[in-house]
C-alpha positions as CSV (number, residue, x, y, z in Angstrom):
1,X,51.3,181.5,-21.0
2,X,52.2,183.2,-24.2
3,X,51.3,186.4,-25.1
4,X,51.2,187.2,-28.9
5,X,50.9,190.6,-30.0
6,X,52.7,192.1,-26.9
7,X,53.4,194.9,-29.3
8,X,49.8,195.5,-29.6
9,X,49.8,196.5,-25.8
10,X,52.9,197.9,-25.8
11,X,51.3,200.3,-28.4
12,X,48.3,200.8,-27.0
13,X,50.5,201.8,-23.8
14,X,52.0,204.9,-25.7
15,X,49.3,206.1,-26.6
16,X,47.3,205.7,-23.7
17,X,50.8,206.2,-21.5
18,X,48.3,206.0,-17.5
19,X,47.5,202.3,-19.0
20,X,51.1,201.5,-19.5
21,X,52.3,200.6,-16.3
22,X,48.9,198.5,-15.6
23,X,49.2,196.6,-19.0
24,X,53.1,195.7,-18.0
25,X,51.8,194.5,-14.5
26,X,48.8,191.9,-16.8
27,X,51.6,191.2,-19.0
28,X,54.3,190.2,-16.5
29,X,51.7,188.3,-13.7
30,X,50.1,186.2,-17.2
31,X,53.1,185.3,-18.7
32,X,53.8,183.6,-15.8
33,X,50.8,181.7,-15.3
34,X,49.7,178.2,-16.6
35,X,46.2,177.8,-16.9
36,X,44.6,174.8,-18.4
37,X,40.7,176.3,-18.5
38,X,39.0,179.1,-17.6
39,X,38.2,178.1,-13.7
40,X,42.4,178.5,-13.7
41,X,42.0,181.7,-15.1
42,X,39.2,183.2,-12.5
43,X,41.2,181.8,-9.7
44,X,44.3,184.2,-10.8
45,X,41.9,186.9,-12.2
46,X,38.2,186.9,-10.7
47,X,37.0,190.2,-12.2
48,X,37.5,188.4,-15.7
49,X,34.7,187.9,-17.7
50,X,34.7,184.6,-19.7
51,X,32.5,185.6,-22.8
52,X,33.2,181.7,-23.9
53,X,35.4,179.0,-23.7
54,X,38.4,180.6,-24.9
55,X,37.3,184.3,-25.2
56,X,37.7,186.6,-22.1
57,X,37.5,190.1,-21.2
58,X,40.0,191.4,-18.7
59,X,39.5,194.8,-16.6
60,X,42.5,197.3,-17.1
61,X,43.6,200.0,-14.7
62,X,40.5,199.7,-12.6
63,X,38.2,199.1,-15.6
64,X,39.1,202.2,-17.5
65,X,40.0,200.2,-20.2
66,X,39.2,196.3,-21.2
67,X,41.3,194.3,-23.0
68,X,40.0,191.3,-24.9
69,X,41.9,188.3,-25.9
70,X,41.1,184.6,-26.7
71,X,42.9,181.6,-25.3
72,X,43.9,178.3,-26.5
73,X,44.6,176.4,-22.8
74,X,46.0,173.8,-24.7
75,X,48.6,175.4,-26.4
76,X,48.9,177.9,-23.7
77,X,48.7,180.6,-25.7
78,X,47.0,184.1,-25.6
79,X,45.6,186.3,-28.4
80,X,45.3,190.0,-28.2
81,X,41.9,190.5,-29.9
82,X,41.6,194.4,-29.0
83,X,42.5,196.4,-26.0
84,X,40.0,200.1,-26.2
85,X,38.8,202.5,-23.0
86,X,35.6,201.5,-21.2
87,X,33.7,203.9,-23.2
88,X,34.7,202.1,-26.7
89,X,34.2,198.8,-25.4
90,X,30.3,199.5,-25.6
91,X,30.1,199.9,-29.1
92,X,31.8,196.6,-29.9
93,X,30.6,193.3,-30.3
94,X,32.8,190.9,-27.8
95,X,32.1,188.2,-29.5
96,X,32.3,189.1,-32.8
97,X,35.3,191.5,-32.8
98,X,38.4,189.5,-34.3
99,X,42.6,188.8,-34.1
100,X,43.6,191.5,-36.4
101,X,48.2,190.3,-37.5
């Protein structure tokens, strides 16, 4: 798969440095992944939540944070919608909350 916005992570890694290393480990194992719908997806990742078809919420460092991105299978591509702590994540709207360039 394709990640875009890496730098979005890799920001969000600075300033949160005890996520960096586990947002290099999602990075590395997704990039390398292929998956052509979300049943792919929960086989690699089962803790995922799929919010709908191509919006999912992925578990960080043991939950302490949650990253949320939206996939087009097709394309095999994957949006970084927002990356926040656990806390943040429960004033958002998942659904709701948008790709930000």
């Amino acid at each position: 798969m394709r990640i875009i916005s890496r730098s979005y992570l890799k920001d969000f890694g600075e300033k949160y440095s005890n996520s960096k290393q586990a947002l290099l480990s999602w990075y590395d194992e997704v990039k390398k992944l292929e998956w052509e719908n979300s049943a792919d997806l929960k086989k690699s990742f089962s803790s995922a939540s799929i919010i709908t078809f191509k919006r999912v919420v992925f578990n960080i460092k043991g939950n302490e944070y949650r990253l949320i991105v939206d996939i087009e299978y097709k394309l095999k591509l994957i949006f970084v919608v927002w990356i926040g702590t656990h806390k943040e994540y429960d004033f958002i709207d998942v659904k709701k909350i948008e790709f930000k360039k």
